[in-house]
N, C-alpha and C positions, 0 to 999 in steps of 0.2 A: 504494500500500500504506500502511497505517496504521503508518509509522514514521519516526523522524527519521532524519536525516543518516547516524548512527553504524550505524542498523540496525535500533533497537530499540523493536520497535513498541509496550512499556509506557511509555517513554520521549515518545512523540509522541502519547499520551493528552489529550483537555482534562480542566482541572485546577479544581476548584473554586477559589473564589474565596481561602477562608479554609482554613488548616492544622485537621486535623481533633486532637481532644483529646492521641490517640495518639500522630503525628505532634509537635505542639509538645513534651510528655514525654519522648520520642526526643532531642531537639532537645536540651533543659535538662540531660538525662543526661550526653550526647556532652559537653557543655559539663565537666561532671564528670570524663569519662573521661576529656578529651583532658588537663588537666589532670594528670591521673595518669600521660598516658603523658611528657608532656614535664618532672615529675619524675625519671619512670624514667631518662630521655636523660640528665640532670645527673647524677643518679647514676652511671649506667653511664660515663658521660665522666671521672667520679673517678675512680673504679675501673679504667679504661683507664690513668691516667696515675696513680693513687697506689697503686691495689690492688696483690697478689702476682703475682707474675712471670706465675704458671699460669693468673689468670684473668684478663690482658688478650685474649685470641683472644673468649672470652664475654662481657667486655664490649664488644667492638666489634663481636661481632656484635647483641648484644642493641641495642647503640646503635641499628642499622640496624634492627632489628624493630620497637621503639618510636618511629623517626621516623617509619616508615611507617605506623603505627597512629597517631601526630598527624596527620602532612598527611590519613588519609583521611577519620576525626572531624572536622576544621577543614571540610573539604569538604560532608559528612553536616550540620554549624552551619549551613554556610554555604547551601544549599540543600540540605533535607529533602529535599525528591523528587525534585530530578534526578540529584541523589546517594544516593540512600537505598538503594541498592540494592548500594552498597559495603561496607554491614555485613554485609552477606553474608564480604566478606573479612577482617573483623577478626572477626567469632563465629567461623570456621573456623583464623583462625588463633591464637587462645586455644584454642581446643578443639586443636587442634596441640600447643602445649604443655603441655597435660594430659594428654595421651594420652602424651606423650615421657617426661613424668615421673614416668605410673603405669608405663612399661614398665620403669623405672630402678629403680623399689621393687621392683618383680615378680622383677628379676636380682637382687635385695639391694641395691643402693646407696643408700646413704643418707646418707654424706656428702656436702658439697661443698666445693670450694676457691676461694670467693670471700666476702668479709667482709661485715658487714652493712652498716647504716646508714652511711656516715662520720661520726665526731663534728664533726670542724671544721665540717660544714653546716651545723649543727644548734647549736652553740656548747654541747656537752654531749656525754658519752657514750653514748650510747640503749643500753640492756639488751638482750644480744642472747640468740637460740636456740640452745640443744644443738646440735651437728652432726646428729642423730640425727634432728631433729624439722623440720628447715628444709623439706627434702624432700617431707615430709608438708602441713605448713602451706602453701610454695607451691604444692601440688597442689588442696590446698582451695579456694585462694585463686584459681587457674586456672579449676576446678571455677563457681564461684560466679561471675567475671567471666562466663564465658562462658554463661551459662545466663542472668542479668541483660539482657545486650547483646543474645542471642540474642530472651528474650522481646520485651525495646522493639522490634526489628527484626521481629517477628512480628505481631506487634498494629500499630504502626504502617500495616502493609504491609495486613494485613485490612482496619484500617480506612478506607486509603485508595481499599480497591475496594469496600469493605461487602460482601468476602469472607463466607459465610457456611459453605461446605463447605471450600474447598480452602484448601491452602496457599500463601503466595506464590510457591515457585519454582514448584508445580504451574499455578498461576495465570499466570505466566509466560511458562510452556513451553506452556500453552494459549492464550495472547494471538498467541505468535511462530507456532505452528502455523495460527491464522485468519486471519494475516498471510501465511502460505506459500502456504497452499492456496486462496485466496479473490484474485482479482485483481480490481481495480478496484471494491471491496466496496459493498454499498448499505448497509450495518451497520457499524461500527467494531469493529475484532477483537477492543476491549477493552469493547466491550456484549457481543457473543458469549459470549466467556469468563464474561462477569458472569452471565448467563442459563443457560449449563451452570451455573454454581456453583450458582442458586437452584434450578435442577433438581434437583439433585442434595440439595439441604439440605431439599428442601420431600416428600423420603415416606422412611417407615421400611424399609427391608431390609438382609438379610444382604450383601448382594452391590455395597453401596456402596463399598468400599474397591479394587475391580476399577479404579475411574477413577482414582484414585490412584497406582497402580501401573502404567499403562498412561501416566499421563503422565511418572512417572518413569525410565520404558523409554526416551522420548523424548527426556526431559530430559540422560539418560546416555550415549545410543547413541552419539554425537560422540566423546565420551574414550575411542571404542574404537581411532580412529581420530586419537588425540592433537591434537583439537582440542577447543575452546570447548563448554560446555554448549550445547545446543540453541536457549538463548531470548540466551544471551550471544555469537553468530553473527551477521554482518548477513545482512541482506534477500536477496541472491544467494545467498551462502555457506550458509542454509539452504534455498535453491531447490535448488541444487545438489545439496546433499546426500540432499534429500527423493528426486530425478529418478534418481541415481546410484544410491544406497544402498537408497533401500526399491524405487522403481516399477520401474527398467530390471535392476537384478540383486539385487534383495533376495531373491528365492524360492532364488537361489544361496547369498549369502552369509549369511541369517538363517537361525538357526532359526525353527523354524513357528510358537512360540508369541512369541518377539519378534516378530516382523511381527507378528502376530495381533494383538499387544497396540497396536502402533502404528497398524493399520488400525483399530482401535477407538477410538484417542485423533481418527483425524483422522473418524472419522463423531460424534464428538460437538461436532467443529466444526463439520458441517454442520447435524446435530441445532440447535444453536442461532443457527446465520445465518439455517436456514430457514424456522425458528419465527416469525422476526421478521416483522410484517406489513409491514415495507418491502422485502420482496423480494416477495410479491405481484405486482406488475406487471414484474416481469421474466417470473416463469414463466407468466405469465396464469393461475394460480390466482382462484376468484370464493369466497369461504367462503358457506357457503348462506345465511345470515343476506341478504345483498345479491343474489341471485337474480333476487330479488321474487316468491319464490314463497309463498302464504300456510302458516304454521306456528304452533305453539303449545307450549309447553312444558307438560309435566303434572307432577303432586308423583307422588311413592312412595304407595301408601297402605298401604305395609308398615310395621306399627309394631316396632320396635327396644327392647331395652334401650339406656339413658344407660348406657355404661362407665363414666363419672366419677362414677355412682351406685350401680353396684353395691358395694354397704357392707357386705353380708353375708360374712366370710371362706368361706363354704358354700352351695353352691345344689345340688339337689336334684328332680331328676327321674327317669321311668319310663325315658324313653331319651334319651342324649346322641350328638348328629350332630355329628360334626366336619368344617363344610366348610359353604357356601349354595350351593353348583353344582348343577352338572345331577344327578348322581347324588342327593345331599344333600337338593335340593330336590324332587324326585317321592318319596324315600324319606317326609318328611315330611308330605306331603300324604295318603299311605299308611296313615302309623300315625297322623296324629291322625284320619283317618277311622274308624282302628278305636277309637278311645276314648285314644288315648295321650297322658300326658303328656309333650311333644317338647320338649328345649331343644336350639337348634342353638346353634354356637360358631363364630364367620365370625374369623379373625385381621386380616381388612383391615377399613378403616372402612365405616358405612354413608354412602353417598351419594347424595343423592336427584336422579332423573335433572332434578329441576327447576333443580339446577345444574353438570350438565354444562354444558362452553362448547365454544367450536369451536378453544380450543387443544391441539394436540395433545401439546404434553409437560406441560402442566399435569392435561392427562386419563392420560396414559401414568403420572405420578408418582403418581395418586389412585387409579388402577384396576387396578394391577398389580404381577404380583408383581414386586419389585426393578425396580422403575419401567420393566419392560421392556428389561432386561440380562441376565436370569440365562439367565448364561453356563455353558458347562463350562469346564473346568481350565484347559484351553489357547486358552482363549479363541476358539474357532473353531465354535462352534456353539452357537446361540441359541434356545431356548425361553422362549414367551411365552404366561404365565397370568392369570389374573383375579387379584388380591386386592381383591378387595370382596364385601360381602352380596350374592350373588347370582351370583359367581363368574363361570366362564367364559361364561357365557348372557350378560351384560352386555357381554362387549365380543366377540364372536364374530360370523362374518356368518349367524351363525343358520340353517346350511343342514344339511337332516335327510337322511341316505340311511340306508336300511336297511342292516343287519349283509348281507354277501350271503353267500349258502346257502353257498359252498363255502368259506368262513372258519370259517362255525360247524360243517361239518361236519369240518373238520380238527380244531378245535378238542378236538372229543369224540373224533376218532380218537385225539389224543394225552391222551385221560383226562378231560377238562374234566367232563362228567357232567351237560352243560345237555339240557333238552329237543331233540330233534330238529328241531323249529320253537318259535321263540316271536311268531309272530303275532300270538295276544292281547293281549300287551305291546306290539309296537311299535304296534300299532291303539289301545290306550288312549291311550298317549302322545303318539299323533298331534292324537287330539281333545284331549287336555290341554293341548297347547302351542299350536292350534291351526295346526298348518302346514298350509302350502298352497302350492300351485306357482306360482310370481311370475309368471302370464304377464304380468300385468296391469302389474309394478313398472315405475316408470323406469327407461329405459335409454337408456344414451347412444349417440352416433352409433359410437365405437369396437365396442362390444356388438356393436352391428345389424350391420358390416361385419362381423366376425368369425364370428356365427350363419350371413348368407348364405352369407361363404366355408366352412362347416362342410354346410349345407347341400348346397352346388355338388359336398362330396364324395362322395356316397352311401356314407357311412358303414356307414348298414343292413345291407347287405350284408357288409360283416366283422364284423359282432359287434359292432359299436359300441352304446352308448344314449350319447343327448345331446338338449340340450333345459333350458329354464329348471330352472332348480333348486327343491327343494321349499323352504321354509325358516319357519322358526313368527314369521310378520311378517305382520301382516294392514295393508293399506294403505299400503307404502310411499309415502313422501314425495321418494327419490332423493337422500338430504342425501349419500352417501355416507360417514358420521361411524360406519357399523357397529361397528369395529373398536376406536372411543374412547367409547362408549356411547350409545345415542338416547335422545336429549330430550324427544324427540314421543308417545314410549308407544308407537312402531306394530311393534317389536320384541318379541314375546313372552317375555321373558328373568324366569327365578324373583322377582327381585326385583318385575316389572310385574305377573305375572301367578300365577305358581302359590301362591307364600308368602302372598300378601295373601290368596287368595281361600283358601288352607288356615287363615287367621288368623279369616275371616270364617264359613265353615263350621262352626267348632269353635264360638264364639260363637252361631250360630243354633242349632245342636243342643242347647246345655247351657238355653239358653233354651225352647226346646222341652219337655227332657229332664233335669232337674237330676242326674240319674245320670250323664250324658256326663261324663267326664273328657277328652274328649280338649282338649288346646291345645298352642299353638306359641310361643314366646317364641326370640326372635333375641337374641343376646350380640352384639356385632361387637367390635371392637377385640381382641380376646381372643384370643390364641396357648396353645392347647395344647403344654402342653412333655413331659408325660409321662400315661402311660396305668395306671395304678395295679393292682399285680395284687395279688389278696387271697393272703393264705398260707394253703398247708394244703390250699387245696379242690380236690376230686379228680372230675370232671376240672377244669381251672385254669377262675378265674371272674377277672373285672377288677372292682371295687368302684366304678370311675369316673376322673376326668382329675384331673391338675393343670394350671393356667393362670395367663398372665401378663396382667391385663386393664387397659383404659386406655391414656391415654400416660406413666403414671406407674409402668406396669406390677405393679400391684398384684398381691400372689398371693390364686389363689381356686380354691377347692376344691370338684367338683362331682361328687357321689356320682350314682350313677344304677345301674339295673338290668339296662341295657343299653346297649351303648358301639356306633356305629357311626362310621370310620373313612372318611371321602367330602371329602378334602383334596386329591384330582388323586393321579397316579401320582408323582412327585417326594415332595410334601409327605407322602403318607399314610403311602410306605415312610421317610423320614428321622422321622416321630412315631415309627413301631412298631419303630425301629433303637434310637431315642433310652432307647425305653422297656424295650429288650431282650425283644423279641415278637416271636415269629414265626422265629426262627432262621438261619441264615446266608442262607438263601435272598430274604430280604429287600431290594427293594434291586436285586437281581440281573436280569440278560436283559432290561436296558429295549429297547424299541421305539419305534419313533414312524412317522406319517407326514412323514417328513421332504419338507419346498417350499423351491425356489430357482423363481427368479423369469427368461422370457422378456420385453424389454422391446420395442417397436418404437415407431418415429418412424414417421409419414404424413405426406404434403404439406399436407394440410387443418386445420386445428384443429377436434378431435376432444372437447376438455374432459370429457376418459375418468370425471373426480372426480362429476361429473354426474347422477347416478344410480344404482342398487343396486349397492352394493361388490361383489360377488359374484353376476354374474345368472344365469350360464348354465356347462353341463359339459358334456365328451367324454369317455367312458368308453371304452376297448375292452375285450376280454373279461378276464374277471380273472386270468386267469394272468399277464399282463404286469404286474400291480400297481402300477397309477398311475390319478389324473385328472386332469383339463387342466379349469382352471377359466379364466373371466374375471373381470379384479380389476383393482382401481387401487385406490390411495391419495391421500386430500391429501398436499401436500410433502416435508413433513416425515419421515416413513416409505419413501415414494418415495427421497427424495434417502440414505436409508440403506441403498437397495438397488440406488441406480442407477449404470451402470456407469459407467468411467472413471474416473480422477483430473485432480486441478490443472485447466487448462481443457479438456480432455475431460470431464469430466465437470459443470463447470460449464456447458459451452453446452449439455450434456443436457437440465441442468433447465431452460435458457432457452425447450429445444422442450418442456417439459413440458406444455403442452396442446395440441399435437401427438401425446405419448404412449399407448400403448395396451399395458396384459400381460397374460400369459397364466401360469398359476403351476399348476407343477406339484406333485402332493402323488402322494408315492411312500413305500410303506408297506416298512417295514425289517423284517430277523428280529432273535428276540430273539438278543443275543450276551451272552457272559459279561465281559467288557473292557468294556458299552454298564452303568454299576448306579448307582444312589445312594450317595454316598459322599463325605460331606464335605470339601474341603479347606482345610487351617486355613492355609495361603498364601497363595490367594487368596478362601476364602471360600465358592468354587464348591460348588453341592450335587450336580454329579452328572458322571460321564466319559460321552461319549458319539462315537462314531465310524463312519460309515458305513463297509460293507464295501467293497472293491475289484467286489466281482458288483453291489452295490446303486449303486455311482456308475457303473459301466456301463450300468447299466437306466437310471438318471437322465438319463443322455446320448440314450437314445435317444428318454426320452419329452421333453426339451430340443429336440431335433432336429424334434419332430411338433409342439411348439408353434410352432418358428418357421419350418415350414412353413407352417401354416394362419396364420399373420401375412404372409407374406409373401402367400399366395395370396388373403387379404382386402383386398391392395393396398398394404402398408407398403413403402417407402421401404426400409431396414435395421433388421433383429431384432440384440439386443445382450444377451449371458447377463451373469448377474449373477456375474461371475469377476473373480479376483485381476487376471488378464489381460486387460488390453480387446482384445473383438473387436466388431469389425462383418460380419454379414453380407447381403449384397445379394442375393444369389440362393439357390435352395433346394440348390444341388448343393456349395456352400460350407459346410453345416453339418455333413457330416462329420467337421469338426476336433472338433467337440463332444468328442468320445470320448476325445482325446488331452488335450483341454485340461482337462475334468473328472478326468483320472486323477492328475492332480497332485496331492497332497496338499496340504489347504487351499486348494486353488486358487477353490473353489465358495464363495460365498456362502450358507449353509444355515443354516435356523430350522425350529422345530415350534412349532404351536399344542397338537399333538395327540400330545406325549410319552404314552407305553403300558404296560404290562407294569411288573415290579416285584414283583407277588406275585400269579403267575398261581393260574389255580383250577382246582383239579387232585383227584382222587379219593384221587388217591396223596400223601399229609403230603413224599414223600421229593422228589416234581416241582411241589410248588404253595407257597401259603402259604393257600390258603381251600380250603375245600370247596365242594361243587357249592351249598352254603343258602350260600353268601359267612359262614361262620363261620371265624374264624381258626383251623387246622388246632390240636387239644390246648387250645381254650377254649370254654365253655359259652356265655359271654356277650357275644363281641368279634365283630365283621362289620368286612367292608372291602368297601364299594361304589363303585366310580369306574373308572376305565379302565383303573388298576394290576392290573386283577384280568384284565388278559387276555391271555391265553395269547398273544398275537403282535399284531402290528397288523394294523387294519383295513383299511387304504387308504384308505378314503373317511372322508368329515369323521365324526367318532365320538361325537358328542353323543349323538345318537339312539338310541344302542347302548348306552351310558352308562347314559341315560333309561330305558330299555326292560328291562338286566336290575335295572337299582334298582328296579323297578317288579314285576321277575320275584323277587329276594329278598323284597320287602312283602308279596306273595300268598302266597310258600311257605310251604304245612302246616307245612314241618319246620326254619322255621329264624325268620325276621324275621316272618311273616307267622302264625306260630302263639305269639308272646307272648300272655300272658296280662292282657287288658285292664287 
């Protein structure tokens, strides 16, 4: 383990050569304070043996507080960094003393009973303070020491790790945790820690302050239990307590959302050991770059506004789309075909796939929302969106299933007020994005064993479909990088395919046609913060957005005639919350298809990463409401879903190309407890909680994944649960049920959070109308997945796509503007 003798594995770090600026400043200060304190000690020493009766007890105990603030100073002189970590105990204990002496103002006291200065020290009288005032002045003066010592102790500490997000105890408690959880490491726990920091420092969201908090859960949990902070524990004694307290009886003794937070602090140990390419040949990960398969990276040739250039306090268009996704992006292609002047407004940066890499948290930090955290409240369920130009289409495994007929026809039984088919639309959409069905994609050898054993079952016969999946990727290459964005172009996503060629269309028409107004202009970096409603007009009209553009976050104002709302179901309902639109209902009955993940080992090495991330599906009939995909991951996401702990779950990842899953995506109702709704805690933008019926369903369709794994010949199937199990044989996986019923027990995320402001005939059950106009506005649309009445079960792009493309055509709502 990465620590010395005492335990402490910041402590057994190498250490550059030379003390960095911080550090010697630290050093020259200390050199000052200690000083200070060993005047105090003479002082206090007088005063013991010449002062007033009443205050020798306080001067000898102060004697004793300021030796102990010299010898730990002298020590801090005497070596910055193997001691630097003591100032930790003199900032806390000056801040001890200022808090003692505002609690003494707060009761009234404001005298004291001990003298000032002594004159004989001093060979003079020294002019003393009012009793009144001493009180006050040493609390300043507390105040001030400890906020000084505190800084050098802070900055020092940053700059000895070139800290860039976190704090040093956070940094810490994150060093001592890579040290717990990581045995016999091929990384140093205090490179790890350094690489979560730069993780974390290097993208903008809401939901950065989750790590923080999660490592401070960690940092504290010990003193519940009257011992040592976390990171000030040795090497066993946090083995111990990690094995004790969270693995073997934590679901007893924690609450859900402690663990939660602390299963969270230790996957972002993994998150950064895994990243490292010196663990590569432990899991026989190959990144496709080294394959030696031939590849080519391609530029965007989507042109963007520069945010650091838009100078105008006002910009000004026919219609304003807030969002580059799938909705966003067919919406646009829509209206600048009919002549419209389009500005879309994307919040994440634009990135051109020509420099996507094959890191996966430098990709997660660039292409997502909250770098691929944002978490709910309680930290136990995970949704994962795009933020970039181009949205979820850029990092999505691009697989298209139709809306199926008995969703859509619930949908209008409950008022929705859509066509009884919309074929047309999904058949445009299909030629638009060009999907097609991967028979042809690479696939790996896990893939082919698991098709055969899908095969061998005569599914047909119950109602099943299964069979490669459709998905808008012409020519896979198998880099498997789906899910971090392709490089190669062969992913048809808005940003490759639909914007450019809506950029390019609009351009050859007005050339043609100098009457064409239509065109398409991309904003990126630019967060809409508010949706601006004009006063007075009856029925209510929106005048346009306000925005925060840049990284400098400029404000900028963009009027337009038509506001359309296509920021995912999360983002679109917290804009029209923000902006007070749309009414209580906002927000409310979110859905999702919520996936946790079957994992299985084979005797064979299988190099499952090999291939199309997502090649093939088991469908059974849709009242059960789930599908069983095949899917793998590079490491790094893997190892954030792979089961075990400490070394269970380390020697998982060792069989990691061995590995082979299966992920199931099970479609939730909407509930009223599942809504958008900020919290200003942790940050979190939304509650979300499966029901007790829906983690039942989830067990069964858990159960039928690691069936058909076992019966394609794996070794043991492992769910991704609080609790590790292994199962061997197929009559073993009825624990599934019991072990899934546990709260929090399951590992669960959504690509394909739903609902939000379904669309509904009736203002009193929706937030849109059947034209997707926000129910009581002329001029406001919300197109994206938040408009749907329940989830879908299957991957829901397409559906997305399809009615964006069904609001653009309607007579009577997007589709009937006036050029």
């Amino acid at each position: 383990m990465d620590a010395d003798s005492s335990g402490s594995p910041v402590a057994a770090a190498s250490r550059p050569a030379a003390l960095t600026r911080q550090e010697r400043r630290l050093r020259r200060w200390m050199k000052v304070w200690s000083a200070s304190f060993a005047l105090e000690v003479v002082l206090y020493l007088w005063w013991a043996f010449g002062g007033p009766d009443d205050s020798r007890a306080f001067a000898v105990n102060s004697v004793a507080k300021d030796l102990t603030f010299l010898v730990l100073g002298a020590l801090v002189i005497a070596d910055v960094r193997r001691f630097g970590r003591l100032m930790t105990v003199v900032v806390l204990g000056h801040l001890a003393i200022a808090v003692s002496i505002a609690a003494l103002l707060i009761a009234g006291t404001t005298a004291v009973n001990f003298p000032g200065v002594p004159g004989p020290l001093l060979g003079f009288e020294a002019p003393g303070l009012p009793d009144g005032w001493r009180l006050p002045v040493w609390l300043v003066a507390a105040l001030l020491a400890t906020a000084h010592m505190g800084w050098l102790h802070v900055t020092a500490r940053r700059a000895r790790y070139g800290l860039e997000y976190l704090w040093p105890t956070q940094f810490d408690t994150l060093v001592a945790l890579a040290d717990t959880v990581i045995t016999d490491p091929l990384v140093p726990a205090t490179k790890t820690a350094t690489d979560v920091d730069r993780y974390w420092a290097h993208f903008n969201g809401r939901g950065k302050s989750r790590v923080k908090l999660a490592l401070i859960v960690v940092y504290a949990w010990p003193l519940l239990g009257v011992k040592a902070p976390f990171p000030l524990m040795g090497a066993e004694g946090r083995r111990r307590f990690i094995e004790r307290r969270f693995i073997s009886t934590g679901r007893v003794l924690l609450p859900g959302v402690i663990r939660a937070a602390i299963r969270f602090a230790i996957q972002m140990v993994y998150m950064g050991y895994y990243s490292d390419e010196a663990t590569h040949a432990a899991t026989g990960y190959v990144p496709f770059s080294r394959r030696g398969k031939p590849h080519a990276k391609v530029h965007s040739r989507l042109e963007t506004e520069d945010p650091g250039r838009v100078s105008a306090r006002e910009l000004e268009a026919d219609v304003v789309i807030v969002g580059s996704g799938a909705g966003g992006g067919v919406l646009a292609d829509r209206l600048v075909e009919q002549g419209h002047d389009v500005l879309m407004l994307e919040r994440g940066d634009f990135v051109d796939p020509a420099t996507f890499t094959e890191n996966e948290t430098e990709m997660y930090s660039r292409l997502y929302s909250d770098g691929a955290i944002q978490l709910s409240r309680d930290f136990s369920f995970q949704i994962l969106q795009g933020r970039c130009v181009g949205g979820g289409t850029v990092v999505n495994n691009a697989v298209c299933f139709d809306l199926p007929a008995e969703v859509l026809v619930r949908w209008n039984r409950d008022g929705a007020g859509l066509p009884p088919t919309l074929d047309a639309s999904f058949a445009f959409v299909r030629q638009l994005m060009h999907v097609e069905r991967q028979d042809l994609a690479p696939r790996s050898d896990g893939v082919d064993r698991v098709v055969t054993a899908i095969g061998a079952l005569d599914l047909d016969q119950a109602g099943y479909r299964h069979g490669p999946v459709d998905a808008n990727i012409e020519g896979c290459l198998g880099c498997g990088y789906c899910n971090i964005g392709c490089a190669y172009g062969k992913k048809q996503s808005m940003i490759d395919l639909v914007l450019p060629a809506a950029q390019r269309k609009a351009g050859d028409r007005r050339t043609k046609d100098p009457s064409h107004e239509g065109r398409l202009r991309v904003v990126p970096t630019c967060e809409v913060t508010r949706i601006e409603r004009e006063r007075g007009s009856r029925p209510q009209r929106v005048g346009g957005v306000e925005c925060r553009v840049g990284a400098q976050r400029r404000e900028l104002r963009v009027k337009a005639r038509t506001v359309v709302v296509a920021a995912g179901a999360i983002h679109s309902s917290r804009l029209l919350q923000q902006s007070r639109i749309g009414g209580s209902r906002v927000g409310r009955d979110l859905c999702a298809n919520i996936a946790t993940v079957m994992t299985a080992e084979f005797d064979d090495r299988l190099r499952a990463y090999d291939g199309l991330q997502l090649a093939s599906y088991v469908a059974p009939p849709q009242e059960r409401g789930y599908v069983l995909e095949t899917w793998f991951n590079p490491p790094v996401i893997t190892a954030l879903s792979m089961p075990g702990w400490l070394e269970d779950h380390q020697q998982n990842m060792r069989r990691y190309d061995h590995m082979m899953c299966m992920g199931v995506l099970l479609g939730t109702d909407p509930q009223p407890g599942n809504r958008v709704k900020r919290s200003r805690l942790t940050g979190a933008e939304f509650s979300f909680a499966p029901s007790a019926a829906e983690m039942a369903r989830l067990a069964g369709a858990l159960k039928e994944a690691g069936e058909t794994l076992l019966a394609a010949g794996a070794r043991r199937v492992m769910p991704s649960t609080f609790d590790y199990r292994e199962y061997h044989i197929a009559e073993e996986l009825v624990d599934l049920r019991e072990i899934l019923s546990r709260r929090g027990n399951a590992s669960l995320q959504s690509s394909h959070p739903q609902g939000g402001n379904a669309i509904s005939e009736d203002p009193a059950k929706g937030v849109v109308d059947p034209t997707f106009r926000v129910h009581g506005y002329d001029n406001l649309y919300v197109a994206d997945a938040s408009v749907f009445p329940t989830s879908v079960t299957v991957n829901p792009q397409l559906t997305v796509m399809a009615l964006a493309h069904h609001a653009a055509t309607h007579g009577d709502g997007l589709g009937g503007l006036a050029g």
